[in-house]
C-alpha distance (Angstrom), angle and dihedral (degrees) to the residues before:
residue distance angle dihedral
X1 . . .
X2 3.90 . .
X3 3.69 116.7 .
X4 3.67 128.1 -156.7
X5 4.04 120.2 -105.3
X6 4.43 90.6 -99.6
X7 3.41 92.4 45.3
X8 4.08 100.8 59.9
X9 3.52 92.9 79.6
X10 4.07 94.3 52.7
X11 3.92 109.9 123.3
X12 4.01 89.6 -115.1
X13 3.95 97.1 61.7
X14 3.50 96.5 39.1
X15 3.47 82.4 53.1
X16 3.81 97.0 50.4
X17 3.76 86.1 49.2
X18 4.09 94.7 51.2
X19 4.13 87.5 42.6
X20 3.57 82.7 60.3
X21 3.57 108.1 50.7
X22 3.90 95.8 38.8
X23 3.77 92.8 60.3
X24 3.55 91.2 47.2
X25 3.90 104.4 38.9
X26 3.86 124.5 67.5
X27 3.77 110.1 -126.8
X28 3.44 136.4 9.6
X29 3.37 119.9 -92.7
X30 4.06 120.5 -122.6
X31 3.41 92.2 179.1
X32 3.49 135.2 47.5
X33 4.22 117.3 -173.3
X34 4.42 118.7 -175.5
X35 3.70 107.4 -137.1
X36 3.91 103.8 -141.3
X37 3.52 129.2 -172.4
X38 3.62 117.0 -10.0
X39 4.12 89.7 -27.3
X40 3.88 86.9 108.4
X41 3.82 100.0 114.7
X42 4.02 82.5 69.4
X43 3.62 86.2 91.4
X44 3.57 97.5 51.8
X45 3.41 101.5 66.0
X46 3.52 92.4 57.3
X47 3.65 117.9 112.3
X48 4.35 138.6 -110.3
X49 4.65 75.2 9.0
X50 3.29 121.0 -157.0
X51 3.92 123.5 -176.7
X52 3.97 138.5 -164.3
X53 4.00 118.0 -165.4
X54 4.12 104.7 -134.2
X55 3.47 91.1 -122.6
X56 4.11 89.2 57.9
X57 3.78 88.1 58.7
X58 3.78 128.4 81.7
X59 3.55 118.2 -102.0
X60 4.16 88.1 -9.8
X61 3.94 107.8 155.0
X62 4.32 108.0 -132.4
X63 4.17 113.5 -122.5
X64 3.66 110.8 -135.8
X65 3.84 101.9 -173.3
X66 3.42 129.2 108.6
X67 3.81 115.0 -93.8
X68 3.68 91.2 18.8
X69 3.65 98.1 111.8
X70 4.04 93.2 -174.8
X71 3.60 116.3 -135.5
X72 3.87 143.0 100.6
X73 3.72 115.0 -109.8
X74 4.00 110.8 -166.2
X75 4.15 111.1 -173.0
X76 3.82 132.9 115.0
X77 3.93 121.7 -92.2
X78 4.15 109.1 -163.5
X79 3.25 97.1 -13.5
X80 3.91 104.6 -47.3
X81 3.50 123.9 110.1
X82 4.24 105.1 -121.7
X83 3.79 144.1 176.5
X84 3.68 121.1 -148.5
X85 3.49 127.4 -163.5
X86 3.89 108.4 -149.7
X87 3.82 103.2 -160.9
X88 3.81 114.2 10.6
X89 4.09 129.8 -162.7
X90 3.88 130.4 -84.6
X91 3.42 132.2 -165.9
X92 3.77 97.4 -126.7
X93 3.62 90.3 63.6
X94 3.80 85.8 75.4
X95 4.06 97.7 -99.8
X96 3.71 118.0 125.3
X97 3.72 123.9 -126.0
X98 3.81 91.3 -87.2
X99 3.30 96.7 57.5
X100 3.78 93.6 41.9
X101 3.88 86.0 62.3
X102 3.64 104.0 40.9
X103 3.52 99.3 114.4
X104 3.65 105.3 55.2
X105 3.50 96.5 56.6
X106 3.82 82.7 49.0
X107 3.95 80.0 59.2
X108 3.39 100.7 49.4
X109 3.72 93.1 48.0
X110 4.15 86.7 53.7
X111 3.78 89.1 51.1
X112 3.60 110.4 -97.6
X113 3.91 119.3 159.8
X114 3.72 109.2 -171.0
X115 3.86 133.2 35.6
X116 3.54 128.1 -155.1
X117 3.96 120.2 -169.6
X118 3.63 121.2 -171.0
X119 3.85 123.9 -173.4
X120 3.70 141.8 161.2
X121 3.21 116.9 -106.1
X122 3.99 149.8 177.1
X123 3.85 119.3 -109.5
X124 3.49 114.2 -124.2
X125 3.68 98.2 173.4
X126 4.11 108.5 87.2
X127 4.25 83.3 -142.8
X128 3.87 86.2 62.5
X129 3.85 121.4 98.7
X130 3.95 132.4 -157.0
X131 4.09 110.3 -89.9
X132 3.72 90.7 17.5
X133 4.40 117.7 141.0
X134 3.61 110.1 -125.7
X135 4.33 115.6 -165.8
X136 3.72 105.2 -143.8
X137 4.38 109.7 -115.8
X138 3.73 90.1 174.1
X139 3.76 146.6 -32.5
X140 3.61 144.3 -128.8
X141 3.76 120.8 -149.5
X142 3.68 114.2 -157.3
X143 4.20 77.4 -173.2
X144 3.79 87.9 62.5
X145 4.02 98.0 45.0
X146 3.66 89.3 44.7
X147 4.02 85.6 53.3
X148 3.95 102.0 -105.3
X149 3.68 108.8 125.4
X150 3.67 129.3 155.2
X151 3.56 101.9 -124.9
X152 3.91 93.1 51.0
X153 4.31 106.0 135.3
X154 3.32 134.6 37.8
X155 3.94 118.3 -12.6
X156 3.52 120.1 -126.8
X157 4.31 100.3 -158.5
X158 3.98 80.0 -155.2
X159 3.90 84.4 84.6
X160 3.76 96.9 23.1
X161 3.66 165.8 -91.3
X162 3.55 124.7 3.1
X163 3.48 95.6 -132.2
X164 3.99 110.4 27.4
X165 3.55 122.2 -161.8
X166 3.74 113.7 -124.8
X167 3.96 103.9 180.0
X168 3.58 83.8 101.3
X169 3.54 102.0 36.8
X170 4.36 86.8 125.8
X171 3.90 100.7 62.8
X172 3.94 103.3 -132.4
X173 3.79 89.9 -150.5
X174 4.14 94.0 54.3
X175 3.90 88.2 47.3
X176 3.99 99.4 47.7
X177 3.87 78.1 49.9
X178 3.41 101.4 49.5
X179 4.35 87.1 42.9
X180 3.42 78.8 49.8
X181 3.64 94.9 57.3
X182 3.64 97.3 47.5
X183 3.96 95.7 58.4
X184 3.74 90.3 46.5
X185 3.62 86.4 57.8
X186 3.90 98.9 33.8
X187 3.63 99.3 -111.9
X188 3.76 99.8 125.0
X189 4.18 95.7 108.9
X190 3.21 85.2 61.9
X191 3.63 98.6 37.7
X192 3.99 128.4 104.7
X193 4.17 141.8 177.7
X194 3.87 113.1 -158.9
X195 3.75 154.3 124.5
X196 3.55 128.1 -66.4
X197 3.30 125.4 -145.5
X198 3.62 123.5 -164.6
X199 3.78 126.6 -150.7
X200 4.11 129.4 -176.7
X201 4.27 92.9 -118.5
X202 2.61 139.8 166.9
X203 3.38 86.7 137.7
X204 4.23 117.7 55.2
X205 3.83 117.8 -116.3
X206 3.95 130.6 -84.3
X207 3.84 116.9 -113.4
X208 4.03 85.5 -104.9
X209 3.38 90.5 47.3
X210 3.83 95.2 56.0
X211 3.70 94.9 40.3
X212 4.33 86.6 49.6
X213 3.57 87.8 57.6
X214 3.98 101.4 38.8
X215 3.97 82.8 60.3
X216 3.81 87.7 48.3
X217 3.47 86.8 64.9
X218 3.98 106.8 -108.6
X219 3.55 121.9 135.9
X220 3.94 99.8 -157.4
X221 3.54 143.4 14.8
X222 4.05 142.4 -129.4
X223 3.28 154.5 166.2
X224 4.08 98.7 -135.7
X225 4.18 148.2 22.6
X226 3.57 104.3 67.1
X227 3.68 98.4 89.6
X228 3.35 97.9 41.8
X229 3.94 80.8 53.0
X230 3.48 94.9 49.3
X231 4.36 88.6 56.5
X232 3.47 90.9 43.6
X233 3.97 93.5 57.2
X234 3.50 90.5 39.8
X235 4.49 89.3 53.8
X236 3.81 80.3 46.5
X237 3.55 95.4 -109.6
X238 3.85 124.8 162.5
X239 4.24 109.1 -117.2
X240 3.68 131.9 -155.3
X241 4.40 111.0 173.2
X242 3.60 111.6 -166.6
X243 4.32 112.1 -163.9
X244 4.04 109.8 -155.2
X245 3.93 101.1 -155.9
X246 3.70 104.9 -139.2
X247 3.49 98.9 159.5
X248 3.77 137.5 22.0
X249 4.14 116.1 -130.8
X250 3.42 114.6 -106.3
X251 4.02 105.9 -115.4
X252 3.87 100.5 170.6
X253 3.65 131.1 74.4
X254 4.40 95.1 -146.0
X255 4.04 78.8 50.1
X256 4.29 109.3 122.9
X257 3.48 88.4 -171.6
X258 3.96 114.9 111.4
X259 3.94 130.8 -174.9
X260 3.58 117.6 -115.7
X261 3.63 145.2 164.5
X262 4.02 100.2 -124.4
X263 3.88 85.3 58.0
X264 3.61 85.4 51.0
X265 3.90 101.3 50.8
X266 3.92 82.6 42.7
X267 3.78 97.8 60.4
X268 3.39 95.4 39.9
X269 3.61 92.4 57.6
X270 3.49 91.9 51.4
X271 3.32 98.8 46.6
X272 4.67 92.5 37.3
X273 3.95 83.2 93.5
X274 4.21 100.5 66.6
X275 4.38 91.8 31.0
X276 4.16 86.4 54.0
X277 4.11 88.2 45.8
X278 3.86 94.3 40.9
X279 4.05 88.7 48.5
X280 3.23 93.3 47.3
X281 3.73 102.4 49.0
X282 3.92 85.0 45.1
X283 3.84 90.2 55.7
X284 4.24 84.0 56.4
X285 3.36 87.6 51.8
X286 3.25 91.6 57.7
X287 3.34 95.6 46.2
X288 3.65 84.3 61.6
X289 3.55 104.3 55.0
X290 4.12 99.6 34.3
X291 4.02 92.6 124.0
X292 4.03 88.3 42.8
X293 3.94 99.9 52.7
């Protein structure tokens, strides 16, 4: 049965989606991680995989950008069980908010604790190098100012709060872990904390744009994560975002650089290698500390 746009994220067919998965994956997942932009092979390192095409699951949206492979990959990665979406949902593909954020309610409703997002992003912040990790502090959502939020219409309490508190929508305790993580494996110079702006794409910023939000205060730049951040606070989830830089924002006029999405892919290839150790190592961490956080 096909269901209009506002009614994917009603309880029942996120249900029907969840139903379907648990009976046909393993374990349950305590963690769910959103593969962004070329950071897809993530999921295949995981362990005793197990993977569902989109278009095999009810009511799954289809990804249609490049390096978005589009498929759920269930397995364990050091020791904890995961889910990883490889190839998630944007906005400028046409799908509304709802549909963009689909599948983490489907998570929370198969048990998952903690989500980590990844994207690529542009840095903003003139410190900030090509193929360097930035930890998500905070974000602003242009999406949200303008008056697009995920959680617009009716609430359903089954998922949450009417009015969900997002001054902690970064848990402190999965960041110092993940900061953590990176000394422990010698990653700090290439390590970052910042804002995150997100923007509706697809196409990249204008020079004033970039230098508008620089003196906003955000550090880098992308097309994605925040609403699915925004659902997952609201289902009560615990959220770590990770930013790949792959390409510094053009701030000056007699600049020949130009944004583009094969530099993107490129970088994040590159730099795929250090984000799948530094998860991973996190995810022990975790492991670790599961009766302390």
């Amino acid at each position: 049965m096909a269901y209009a746009e506002e009614d994917r994220n009603s309880y029942e067919v996120c249900k029907e989606a969840a139903d379907w998965l648990r009976a046909r994956a393993a374990r349950r997942p305590r963690i769910a991680i959103v593969c962004g932009s070329g950071l897809g092979a993530l999921a295949d390192v995981l362990d005793s995989r197990t993977a569902f095409l989109y278009e095999d699951i009810p009511h799954f949206p289809r990804s249609s950008v490049s390096g978005h492979v589009g498929r759920l990959v269930f397995g364990e990665l050091n020791g904890q069980p995961c889910v990883c979406m490889q190839g998630r949902f944007h906005s400028y593909e046409g799908h509304s908010l709802s549909t963009v954020t689909f599948p983490i309610r489907v998570f929370f409703l198969l048990g998952v604790e903690i989500l980590i997002v990844t994207n690529a992003a542009g840095g903003l912040n003139p410190h900030f190098q090509v193929g360097d990790i930035m930890f998500i502090r905070d974000h602003i959502s242009l999406f949200g100012l303008g008056g697009q939020n995920p959680l617009r219409g009716p609430n359903d309490e089954r998922f949450g709060v009417r009015f969900p508190c997002m001054s902690d929508a970064y848990e402190q305790d999965l960041l110092s872990l993940a900061m953590e993580s990176a000394q422990e494996l010698g990653f700090l110079s290439f390590t970052r904390e910042g804002v995150y702006c997100l923007q509706a794409g697809p196409s990249y910023e204008t020079i004033a744009e970039c230098r508008l939000l620089q003196a906003l205060g955000a550090d880098a730049v992308g097309m994605s994560s925040v609403p699915e951040v925004i659902v997952a606070r609201h289902c009560g989830l615990r959220v770590l975002g990770i930013s790949l830089i792959t390409n510094k924002a053009v701030m000056s006029y007699s600049s020949q650089e130009k944004a583009n999405h094969e530099e993107v892919l490129r970088v994040s290839v590159l730099r795929a290698e250090a984000l799948q150790k530094l998860i991973s190592h996190l995810l022990g961490k975790l492991g670790e500390s599961t009766n302390s956080l």
